[in-house]
C-alpha positions in Angstrom: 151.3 90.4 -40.4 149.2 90.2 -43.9 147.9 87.1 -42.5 146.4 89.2 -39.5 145.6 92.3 -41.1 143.3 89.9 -43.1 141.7 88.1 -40.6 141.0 91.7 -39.3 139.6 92.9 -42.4 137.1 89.5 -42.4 136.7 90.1 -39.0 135.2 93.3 -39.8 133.1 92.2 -42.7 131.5 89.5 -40.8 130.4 91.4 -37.0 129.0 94.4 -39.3 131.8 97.1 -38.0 132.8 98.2 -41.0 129.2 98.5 -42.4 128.3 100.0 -38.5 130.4 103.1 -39.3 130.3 103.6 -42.8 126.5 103.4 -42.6 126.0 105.7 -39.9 128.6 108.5 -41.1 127.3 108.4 -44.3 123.4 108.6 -43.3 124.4 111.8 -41.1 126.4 113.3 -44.2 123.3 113.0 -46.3 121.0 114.3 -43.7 123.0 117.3 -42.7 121.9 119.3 -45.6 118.3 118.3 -45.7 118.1 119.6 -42.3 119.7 122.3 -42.8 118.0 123.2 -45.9 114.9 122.0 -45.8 113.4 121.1 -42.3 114.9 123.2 -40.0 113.5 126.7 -42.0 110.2 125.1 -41.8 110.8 124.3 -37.6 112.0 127.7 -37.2 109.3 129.5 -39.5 106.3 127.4 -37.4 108.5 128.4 -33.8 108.6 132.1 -34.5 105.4 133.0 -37.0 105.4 135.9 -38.8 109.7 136.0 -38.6 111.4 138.4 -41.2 113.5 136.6 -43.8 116.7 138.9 -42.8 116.6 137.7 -39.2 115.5 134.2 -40.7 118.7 134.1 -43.0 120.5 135.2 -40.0 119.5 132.4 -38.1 120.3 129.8 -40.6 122.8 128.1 -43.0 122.5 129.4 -46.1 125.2 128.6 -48.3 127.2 124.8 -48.5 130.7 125.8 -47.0 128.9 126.7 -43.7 126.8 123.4 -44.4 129.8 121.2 -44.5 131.4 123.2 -41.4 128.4 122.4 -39.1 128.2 118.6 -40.4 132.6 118.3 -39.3 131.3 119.8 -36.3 129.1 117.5 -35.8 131.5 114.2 -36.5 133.0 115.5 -33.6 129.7 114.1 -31.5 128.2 111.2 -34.2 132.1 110.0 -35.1 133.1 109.5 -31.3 130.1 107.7 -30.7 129.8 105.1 -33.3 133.6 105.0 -33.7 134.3 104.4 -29.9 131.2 101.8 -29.9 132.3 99.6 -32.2 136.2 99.8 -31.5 135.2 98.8 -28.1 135.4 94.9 -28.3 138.3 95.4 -30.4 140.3 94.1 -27.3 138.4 94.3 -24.6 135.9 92.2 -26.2 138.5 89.6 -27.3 140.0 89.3 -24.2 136.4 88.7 -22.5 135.4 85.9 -25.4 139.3 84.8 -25.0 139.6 84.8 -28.9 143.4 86.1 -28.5 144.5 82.6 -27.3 144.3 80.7 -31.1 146.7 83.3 -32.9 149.1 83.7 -29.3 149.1 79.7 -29.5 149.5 79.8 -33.5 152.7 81.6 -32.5 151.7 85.1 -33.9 153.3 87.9 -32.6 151.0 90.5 -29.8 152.5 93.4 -31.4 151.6 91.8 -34.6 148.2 91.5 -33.6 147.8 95.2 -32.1 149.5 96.6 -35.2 146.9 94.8 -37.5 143.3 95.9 -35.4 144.7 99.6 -35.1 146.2 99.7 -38.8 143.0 98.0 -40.4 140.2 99.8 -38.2 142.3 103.4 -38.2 143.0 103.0 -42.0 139.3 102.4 -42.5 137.9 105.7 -40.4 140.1 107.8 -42.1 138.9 106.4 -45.4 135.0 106.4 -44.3 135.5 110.0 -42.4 137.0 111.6 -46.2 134.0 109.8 -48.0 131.3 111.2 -45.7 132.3 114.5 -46.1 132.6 114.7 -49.6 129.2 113.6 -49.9 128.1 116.3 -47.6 130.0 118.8 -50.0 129.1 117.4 -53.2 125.0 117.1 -51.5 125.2 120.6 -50.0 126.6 121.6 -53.2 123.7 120.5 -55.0 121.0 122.2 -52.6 122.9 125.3 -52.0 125.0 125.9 -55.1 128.2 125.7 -55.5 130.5 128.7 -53.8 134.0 127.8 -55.3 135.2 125.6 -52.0 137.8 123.4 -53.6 137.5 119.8 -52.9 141.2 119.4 -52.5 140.9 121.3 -49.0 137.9 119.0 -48.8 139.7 115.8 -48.6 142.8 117.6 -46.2 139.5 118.7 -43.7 139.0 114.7 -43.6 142.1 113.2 -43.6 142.9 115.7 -40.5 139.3 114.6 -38.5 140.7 110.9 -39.6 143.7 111.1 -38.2 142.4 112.2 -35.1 139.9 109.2 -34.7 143.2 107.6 -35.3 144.2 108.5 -32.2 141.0 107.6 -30.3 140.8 104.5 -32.0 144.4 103.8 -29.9 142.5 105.0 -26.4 139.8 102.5 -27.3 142.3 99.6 -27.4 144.5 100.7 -24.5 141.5 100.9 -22.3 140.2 97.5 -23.6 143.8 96.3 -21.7 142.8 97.6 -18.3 139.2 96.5 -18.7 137.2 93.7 -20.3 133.4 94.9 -19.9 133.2 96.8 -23.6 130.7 99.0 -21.9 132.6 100.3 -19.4 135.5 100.7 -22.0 133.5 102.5 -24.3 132.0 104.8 -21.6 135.6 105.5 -20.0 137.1 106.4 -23.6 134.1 108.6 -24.6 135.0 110.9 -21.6 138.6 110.8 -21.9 138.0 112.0 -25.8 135.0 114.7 -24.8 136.8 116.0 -21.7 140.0 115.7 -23.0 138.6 118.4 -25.9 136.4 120.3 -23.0 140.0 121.2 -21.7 141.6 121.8 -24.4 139.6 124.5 -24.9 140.4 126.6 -21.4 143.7 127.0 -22.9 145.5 129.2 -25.2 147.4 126.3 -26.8 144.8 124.5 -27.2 144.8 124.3 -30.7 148.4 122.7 -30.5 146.5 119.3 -29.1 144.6 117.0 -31.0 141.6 119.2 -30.9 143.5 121.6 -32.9 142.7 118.7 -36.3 138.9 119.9 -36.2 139.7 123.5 -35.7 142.6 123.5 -38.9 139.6 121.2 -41.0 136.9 123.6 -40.9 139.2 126.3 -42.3 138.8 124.4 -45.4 142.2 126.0 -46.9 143.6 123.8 -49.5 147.7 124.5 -48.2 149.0 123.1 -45.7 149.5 125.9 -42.7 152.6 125.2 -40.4 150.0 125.9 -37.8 148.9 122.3 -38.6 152.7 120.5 -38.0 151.9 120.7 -34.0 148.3 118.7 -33.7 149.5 116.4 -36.7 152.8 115.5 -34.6 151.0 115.8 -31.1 148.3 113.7 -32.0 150.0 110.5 -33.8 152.7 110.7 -31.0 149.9 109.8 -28.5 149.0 107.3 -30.6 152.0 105.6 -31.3 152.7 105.7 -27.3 149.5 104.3 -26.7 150.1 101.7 -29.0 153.5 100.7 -27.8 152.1 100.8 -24.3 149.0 98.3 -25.5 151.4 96.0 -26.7 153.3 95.4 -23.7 149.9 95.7 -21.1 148.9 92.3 -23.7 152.0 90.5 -23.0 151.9 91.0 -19.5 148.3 90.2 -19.6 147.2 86.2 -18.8 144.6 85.7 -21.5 143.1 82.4 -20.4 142.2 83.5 -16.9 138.6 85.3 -16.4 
């Protein structure tokens, strides 16, 4: 297994995934407060000349909690997209290229295998996810002042987002068993995740699913509400079942075949 999770973790290095997400989460955490206080005053001020500064304010964010609430919002849209992108090949990909035949025949195990990509690449997003946003609140502290938001419920905001992506990270590999094309993979699980969260919405409960992780991060509260338990529990169940399910789609699966 330590043999796998390395080759993973070189695997990673070398086809620029790690670098992929880190890079772009961290760009987007940097920009958000720029925009938000620099250039998008300016786009609004040239829009709507001669605005008053109350409605201006109004229209704005002014202050870095509500900064680093509009940036989880939008990992939501920028994490799905590079996260699901570069998951995509994680076995889809293989199985196209047939790279799963040297460990199978080097008598390594499939769960061991599927245990190692979703442990290594879901470890990794939760870790990258936490980083980004502490650099949006430590940035956003700097160009909006600091307004006592304690970086403890910081971190909880992004280990909750990250165990989400978690989650998705295990849609990404189950589709890769019903598909090879990591296109159509990537497509398919980006509208299971978005309309899975479209629904959720239509329904009272709907903070008891998954989605409810982004809704109990941008509380930013430092304890840990009950209200939490649910979406935490929901939301590694499905991935543990989708997991268990990947592992035996693979060993059905005939990987030499086209």
């Amino acid at each position: 297994m330590l043999v796998l999770i390395k080759k993973e973790i070189l695997e990673g290095i070398r086809t620029y995934r790690f670098l992929s997400i880190l890079v772009v989460l961290t760009f987007f955490s940097i920009l958000n407060p720029v925009m938000n206080k620099m250039i998008l005053p300016e786009i609004l001020k040239s829009q709507f000349e001669g605005i008053e500064e109350e409605m201006l304010s109004q229209m704005i964010i002014s202050n870095q909690t509500d900064c680093l609430r509009a940036f989880m919002g939008d990992i939501f849209e920028i994490g799905t997209l590079v996260i699901v992108l570069v998951t995509a090949a994680l076995i889809a990909g293989e199985r196209k290229e047939k790279t799963l035949i040297l460990p199978v025949c080097s008598n390594k195990k499939m769960e061991d295998i599927v245990l190692a990509k979703n442990l290594v690449y879901g470890v990794f997003t939760i870790i990258c996810i936490v980083l980004a946003i502490l650099i949006d609140y430590l940035y956003a502290g700097v160009l909006f002042g600091y307004d006592g938001l304690e970086i403890g419920a910081v971190i909880a905001g992004g280990i909750y987002i990250g165990i989400y992506y978690y989650m998705v990270i295990s849609i990404v590999m189950f589709i890769g068993t019903l598909l090879k094309n990591t296109i159509t993979t990537a497509l398919i699980s980006m509208l299971l995740v978005y309309g899975s969260n479209i629904i959720a919405g239509f329904f009272e409960n709907g903070s008891k699913s998954p989605k409810g992780l982004f809704d109990e991060a941008m509380l930013l509260s430092y304890n840990m509400r009950e209200e939490i338990i649910v979406p935490i529990i929901v939301t590694l169940s499905i991935s543990f079942l989708l997991t268990v399910i990947t592992i035996i789609r693979m060993k059905k699966l005939d990987l030499v075949t086209r």
